[in-house]
C-alpha positions in Angstrom: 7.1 9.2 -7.3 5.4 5.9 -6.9 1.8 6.1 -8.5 -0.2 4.0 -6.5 -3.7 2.4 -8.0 -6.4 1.2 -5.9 -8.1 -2.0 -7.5 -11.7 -2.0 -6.6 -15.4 -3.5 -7.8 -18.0 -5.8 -7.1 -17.2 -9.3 -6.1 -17.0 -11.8 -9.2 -16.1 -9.0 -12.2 -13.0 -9.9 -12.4 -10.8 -7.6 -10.1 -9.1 -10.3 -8.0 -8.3 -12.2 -11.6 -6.8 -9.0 -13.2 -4.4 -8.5 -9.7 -3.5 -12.3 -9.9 -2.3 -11.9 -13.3 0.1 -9.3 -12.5 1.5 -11.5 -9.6 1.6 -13.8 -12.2 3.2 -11.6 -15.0 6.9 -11.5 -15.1 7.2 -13.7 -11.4 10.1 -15.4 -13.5 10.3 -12.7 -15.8 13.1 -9.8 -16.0 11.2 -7.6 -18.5 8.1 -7.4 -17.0 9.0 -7.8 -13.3 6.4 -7.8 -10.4 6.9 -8.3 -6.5 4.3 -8.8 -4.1 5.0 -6.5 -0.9 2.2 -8.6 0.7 -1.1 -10.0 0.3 -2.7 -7.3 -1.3 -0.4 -5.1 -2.9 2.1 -5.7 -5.5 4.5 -3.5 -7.3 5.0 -3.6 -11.1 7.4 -2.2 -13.5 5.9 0.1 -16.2 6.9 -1.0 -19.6 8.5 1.7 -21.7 10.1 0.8 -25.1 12.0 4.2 -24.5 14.1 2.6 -21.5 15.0 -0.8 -23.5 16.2 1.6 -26.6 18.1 3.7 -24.0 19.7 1.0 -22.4 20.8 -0.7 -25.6 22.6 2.2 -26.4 23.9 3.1 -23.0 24.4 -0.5 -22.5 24.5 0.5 -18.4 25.3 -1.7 -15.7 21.5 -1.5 -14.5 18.2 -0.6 -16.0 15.2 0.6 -13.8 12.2 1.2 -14.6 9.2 3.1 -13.3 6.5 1.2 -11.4 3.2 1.0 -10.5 1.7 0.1 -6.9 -1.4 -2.0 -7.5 -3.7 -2.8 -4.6 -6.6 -5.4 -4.9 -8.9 -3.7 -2.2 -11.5 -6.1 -0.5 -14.5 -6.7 -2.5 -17.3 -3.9 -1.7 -20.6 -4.4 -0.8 -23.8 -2.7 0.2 -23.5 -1.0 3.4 -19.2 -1.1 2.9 -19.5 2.7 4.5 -21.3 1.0 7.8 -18.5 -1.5 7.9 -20.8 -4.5 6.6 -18.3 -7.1 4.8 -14.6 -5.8 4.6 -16.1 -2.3 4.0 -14.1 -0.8 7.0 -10.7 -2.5 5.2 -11.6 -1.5 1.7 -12.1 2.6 2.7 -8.9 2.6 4.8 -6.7 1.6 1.7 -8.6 3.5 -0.7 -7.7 6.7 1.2 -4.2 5.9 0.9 -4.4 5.2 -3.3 -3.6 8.0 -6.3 -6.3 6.1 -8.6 -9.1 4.2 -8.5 -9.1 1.5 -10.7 -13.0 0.5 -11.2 -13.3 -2.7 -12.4 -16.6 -2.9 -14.2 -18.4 -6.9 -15.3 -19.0 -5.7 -19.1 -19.8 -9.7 -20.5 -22.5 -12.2 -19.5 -21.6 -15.7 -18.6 -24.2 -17.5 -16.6 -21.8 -19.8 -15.2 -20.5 -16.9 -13.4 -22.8 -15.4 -10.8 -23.2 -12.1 -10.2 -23.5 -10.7 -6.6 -26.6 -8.8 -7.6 -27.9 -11.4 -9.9 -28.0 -9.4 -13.1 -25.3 -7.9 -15.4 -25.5 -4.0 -14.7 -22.4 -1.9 -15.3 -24.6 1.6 -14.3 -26.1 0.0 -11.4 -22.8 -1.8 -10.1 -20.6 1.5 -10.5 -23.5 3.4 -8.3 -23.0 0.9 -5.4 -19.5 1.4 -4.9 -20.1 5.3 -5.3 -22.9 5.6 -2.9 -20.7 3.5 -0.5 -17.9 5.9 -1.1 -20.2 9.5 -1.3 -21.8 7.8 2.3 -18.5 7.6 4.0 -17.3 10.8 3.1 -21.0 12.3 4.0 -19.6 11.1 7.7 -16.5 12.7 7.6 -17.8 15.9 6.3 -20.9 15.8 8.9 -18.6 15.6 11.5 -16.5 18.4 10.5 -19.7 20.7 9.9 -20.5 19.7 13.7 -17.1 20.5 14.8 -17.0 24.3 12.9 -20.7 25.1 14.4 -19.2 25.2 17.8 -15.9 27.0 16.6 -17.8 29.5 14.8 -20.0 30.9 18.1 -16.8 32.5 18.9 -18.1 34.9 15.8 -14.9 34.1 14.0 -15.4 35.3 9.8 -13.1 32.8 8.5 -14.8 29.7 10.5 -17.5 30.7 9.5 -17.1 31.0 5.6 -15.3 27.4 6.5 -18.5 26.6 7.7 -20.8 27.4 4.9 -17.8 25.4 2.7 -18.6 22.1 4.6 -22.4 22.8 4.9 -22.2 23.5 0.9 -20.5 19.8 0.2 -22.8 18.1 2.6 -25.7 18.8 0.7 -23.7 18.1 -2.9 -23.0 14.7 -1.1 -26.1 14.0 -0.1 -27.8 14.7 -3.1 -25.9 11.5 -4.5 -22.7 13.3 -6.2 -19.0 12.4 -5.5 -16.9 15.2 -3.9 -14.7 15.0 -6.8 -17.3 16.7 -9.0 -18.1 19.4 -6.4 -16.5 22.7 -7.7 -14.9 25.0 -5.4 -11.9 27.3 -5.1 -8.8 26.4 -4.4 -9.0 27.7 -1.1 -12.6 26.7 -0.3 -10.9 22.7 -1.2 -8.6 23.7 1.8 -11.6 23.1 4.2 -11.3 19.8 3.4 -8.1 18.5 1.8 -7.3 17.1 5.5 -9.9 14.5 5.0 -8.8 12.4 2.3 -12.3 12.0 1.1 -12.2 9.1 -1.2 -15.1 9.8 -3.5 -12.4 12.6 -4.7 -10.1 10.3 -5.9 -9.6 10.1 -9.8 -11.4 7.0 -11.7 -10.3 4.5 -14.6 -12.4 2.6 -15.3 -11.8 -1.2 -16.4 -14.2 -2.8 -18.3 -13.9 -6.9 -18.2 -14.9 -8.3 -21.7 -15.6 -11.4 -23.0 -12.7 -12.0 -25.2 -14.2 -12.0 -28.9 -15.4 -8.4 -27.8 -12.0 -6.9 -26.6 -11.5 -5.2 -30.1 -15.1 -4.0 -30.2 -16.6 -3.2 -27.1 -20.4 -3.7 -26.5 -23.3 -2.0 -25.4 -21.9 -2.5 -21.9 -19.0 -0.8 -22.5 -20.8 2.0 -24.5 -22.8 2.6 -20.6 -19.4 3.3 -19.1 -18.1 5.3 -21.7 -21.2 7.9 -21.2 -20.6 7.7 -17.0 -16.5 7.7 -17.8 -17.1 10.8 -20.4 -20.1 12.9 -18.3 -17.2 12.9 -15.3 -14.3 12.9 -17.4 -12.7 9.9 -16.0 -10.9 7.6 -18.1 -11.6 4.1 -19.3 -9.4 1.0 -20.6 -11.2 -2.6 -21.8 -9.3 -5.7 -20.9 -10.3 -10.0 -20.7 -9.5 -11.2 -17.5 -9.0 -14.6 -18.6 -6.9 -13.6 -21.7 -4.7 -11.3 -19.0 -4.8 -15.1 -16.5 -2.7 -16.6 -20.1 -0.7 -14.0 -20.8 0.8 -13.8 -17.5 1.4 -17.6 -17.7 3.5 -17.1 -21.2 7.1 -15.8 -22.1 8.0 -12.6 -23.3 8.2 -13.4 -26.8 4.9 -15.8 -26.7 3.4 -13.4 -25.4 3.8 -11.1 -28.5 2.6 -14.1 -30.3 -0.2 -14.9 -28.5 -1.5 -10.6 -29.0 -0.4 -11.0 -32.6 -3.1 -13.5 -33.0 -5.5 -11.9 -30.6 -5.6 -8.6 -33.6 -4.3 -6.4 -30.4 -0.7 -4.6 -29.8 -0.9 -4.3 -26.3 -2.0 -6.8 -23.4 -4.6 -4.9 -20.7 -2.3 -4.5 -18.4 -0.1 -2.2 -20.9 -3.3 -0.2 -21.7 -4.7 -0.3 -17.8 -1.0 1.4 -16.9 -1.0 3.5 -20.1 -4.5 4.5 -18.9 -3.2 5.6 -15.7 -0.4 8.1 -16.6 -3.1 9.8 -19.0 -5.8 10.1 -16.4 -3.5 11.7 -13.6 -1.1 13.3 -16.0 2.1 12.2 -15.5 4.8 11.6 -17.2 8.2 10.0 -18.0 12.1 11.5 -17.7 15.1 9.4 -18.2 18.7 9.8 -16.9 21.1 7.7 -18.4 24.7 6.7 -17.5 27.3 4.0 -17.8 25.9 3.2 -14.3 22.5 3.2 -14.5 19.6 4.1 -17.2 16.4 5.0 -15.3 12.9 6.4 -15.9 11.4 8.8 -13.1 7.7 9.9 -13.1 6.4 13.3 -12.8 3.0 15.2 -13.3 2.9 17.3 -16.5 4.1 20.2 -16.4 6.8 20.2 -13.9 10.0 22.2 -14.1 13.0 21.4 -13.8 14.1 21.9 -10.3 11.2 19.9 -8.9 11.8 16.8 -11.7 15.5 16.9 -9.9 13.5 16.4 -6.9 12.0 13.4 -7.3 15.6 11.9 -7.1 16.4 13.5 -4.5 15.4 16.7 -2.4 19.3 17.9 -2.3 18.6 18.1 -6.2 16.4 20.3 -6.2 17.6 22.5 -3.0 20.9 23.2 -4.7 19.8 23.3 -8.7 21.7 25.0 -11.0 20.8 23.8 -14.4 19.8 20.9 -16.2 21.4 19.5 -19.1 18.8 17.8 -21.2 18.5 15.8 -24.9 15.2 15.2 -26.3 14.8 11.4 -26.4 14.4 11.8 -30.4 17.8 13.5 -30.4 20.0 10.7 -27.8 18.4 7.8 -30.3 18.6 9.5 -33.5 22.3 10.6 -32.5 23.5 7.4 -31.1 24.9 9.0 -27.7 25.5 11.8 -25.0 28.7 12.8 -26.6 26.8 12.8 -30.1 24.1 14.9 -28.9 26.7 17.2 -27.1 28.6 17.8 -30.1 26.1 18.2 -32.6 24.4 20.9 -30.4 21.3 18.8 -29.4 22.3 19.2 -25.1 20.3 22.2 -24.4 21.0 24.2 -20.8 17.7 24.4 -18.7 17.2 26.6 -15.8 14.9 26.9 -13.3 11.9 28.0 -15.5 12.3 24.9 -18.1 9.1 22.7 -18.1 10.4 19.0 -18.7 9.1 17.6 -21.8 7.9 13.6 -21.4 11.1 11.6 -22.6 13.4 14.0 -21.8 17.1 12.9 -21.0 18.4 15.0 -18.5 21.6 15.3 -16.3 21.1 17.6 -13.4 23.8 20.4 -12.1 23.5 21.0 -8.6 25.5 22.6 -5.2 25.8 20.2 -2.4 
């Protein structure tokens, strides 16, 4: 699976920097590779000390990686759900995102103007979610109209349908995002078909100035409440220190973090950030051919991991031969791991553990 972030925030808070710097980072670059698919969109490789350990031990003909699909969306304004600005442009991408990656302006600079003339993190993060909870209030509206006239026919199950759509109106009017509205599982299915983007999973990225991206400040302690009250997730990173970085070598760029105080750039953390907040992740398979990490959500067994290779995988499964990634690099090898009883058979019922090295047995 390809997890697919959708950059968004206000103009001038440093959204459009953050997405240069990973066109930027790794251009020339074979460990941290990035590829622009166009304009907007650019696909980045996740890094994974895992996969260089594996490969140095595998020493395969290729390495790949898992990526990320970042897409710097338009910059929103007010009345974005009315199509003012690019607001029609930014809500057709965002329906077709995993994340949304909320950019937040958490440092004052007064050579850099803000759209709304003050430094605001609550107030900023409330315009791009009325713009969002407006345009889904459309959607929703219209399919309340459309089940009014379905349910003259006295039809029960239109009708509780109805009352489902009526319900998540008024939660939407009142001002709250559709992914806080609770419902059953089936009630959702009134919905689902709408792709309202208000339900869409947040991280939050708060741009710092950079003698604050080890402490935070009382901007950042404002998203933090909004990030914890909606259990969303949150990540600080310096657009201009990410703008250097992605101008620097592999190994200066360990450096230049070294004298920073910080292990990992914002881009690591922003993509780290990501797996946590949608709960995926990482399985290896490893070969003289090819070492390569594949996502999956938590908690998927083993048939369905086989899957995300290919469907034929997971049609025919039989079992899955699988090595803890503690085991393969404590061992040395397969054929270690084999013979000192670490390869464990897996069936159908086997939830795959994150790192684990698998080799799938299947009927054609």
């Amino acid at each position: 699976m390809n997890l697919k972030c959708g950059i968004v925030g206000l103009p001038n808070v440093g959204k459009s920097t953050l997405f240069n710097a990973l066109s930027n980072a790794g251009a020339e670059s074979a460990n941290f590779p990035f590829c622009t698919i166009d304009p907007n969109i650019g696909l980045v490789t996740v890094p994974d000390p895992r996969l260089d350990l594996l490969t140095k031990l595998v020493q395969p003909k290729s390495t790949i990686p898992a990526t990320i699909e970042f897409v710097d969306i338009a910059g929103l304004v007010k009345g974005a759900s009315e199509g003012k600005g690019k607001g029609n442009a930014f809500l057709s991408h965002i329906r077709e995102v995993d994340l949304i990656v909320h950019v937040v302006r958490c440092f004052d600079d007064d050579d850099i103007i803000h759209v709304e003339g003050s430094v605001d993190p609550e107030r900023d993060i409330r315009i791009i979610e009325d713009e969002l909870i407006l345009k889904d209030l459309e959607s929703i509206e219209k399919r309340v109209d459309k089940l009014k006239k379905e349910a003259k026919s006295g039809d029960k199950k239109i009708a509780a349908s109805l009352l489902v759509a009526e319900k998540l109106a008024a939660h939407l009017e009142s001002g709250k995002t559709a992914r806080v509205f609770e419902a059953e599982q089936d009630e959702k299915d009134v919905f689902k078909d709408l792709f309202l983007v208000s339900e869409k999973p947040v991280l939050y990225a708060c741009n710092v100035a950079e003698h604050e991206l080890n402490t935070g400040n009382a901007y950042v302690e404002l998203v933090k409440k909004i990030a914890n009250e909606f259990n969303d997730g949150l990540v600080m990173f310096c657009a201009k220190i990410e703008a250097e970085i992605a101008e620097l070598e592999p190994d200066e760029k360990e450096l230049f973090l070294e004298e920073l105080g910080v292990n990992q750039s914002g881009l690591d953390r922003l993509i780290r950030g990501a797996y946590e907040n949608l709960g995926l992740i990482t399985y290896f398979t490893a070969g003289p051919k090819e070492v390569r990490a594949w996502t999956i959500t938590k908690g998927t067994k083993a048939p369905q991991a086989a899957g995300v290779i290919h469907t034929d995988f997971e049609k025919g499964f039989i079992r899955a031969e699988t090595i803890s990634f503690r085991d393969y690099t404590e061992l040395g090898s397969e054929k270690a791991a084999k013979e000192a009883g670490k390869m464990r058979q897996e069936g159908k019922e086997y939830v795959v553990n994150d790192g684990d090295v698998m080799l799938f047995r299947f009927n054609v």
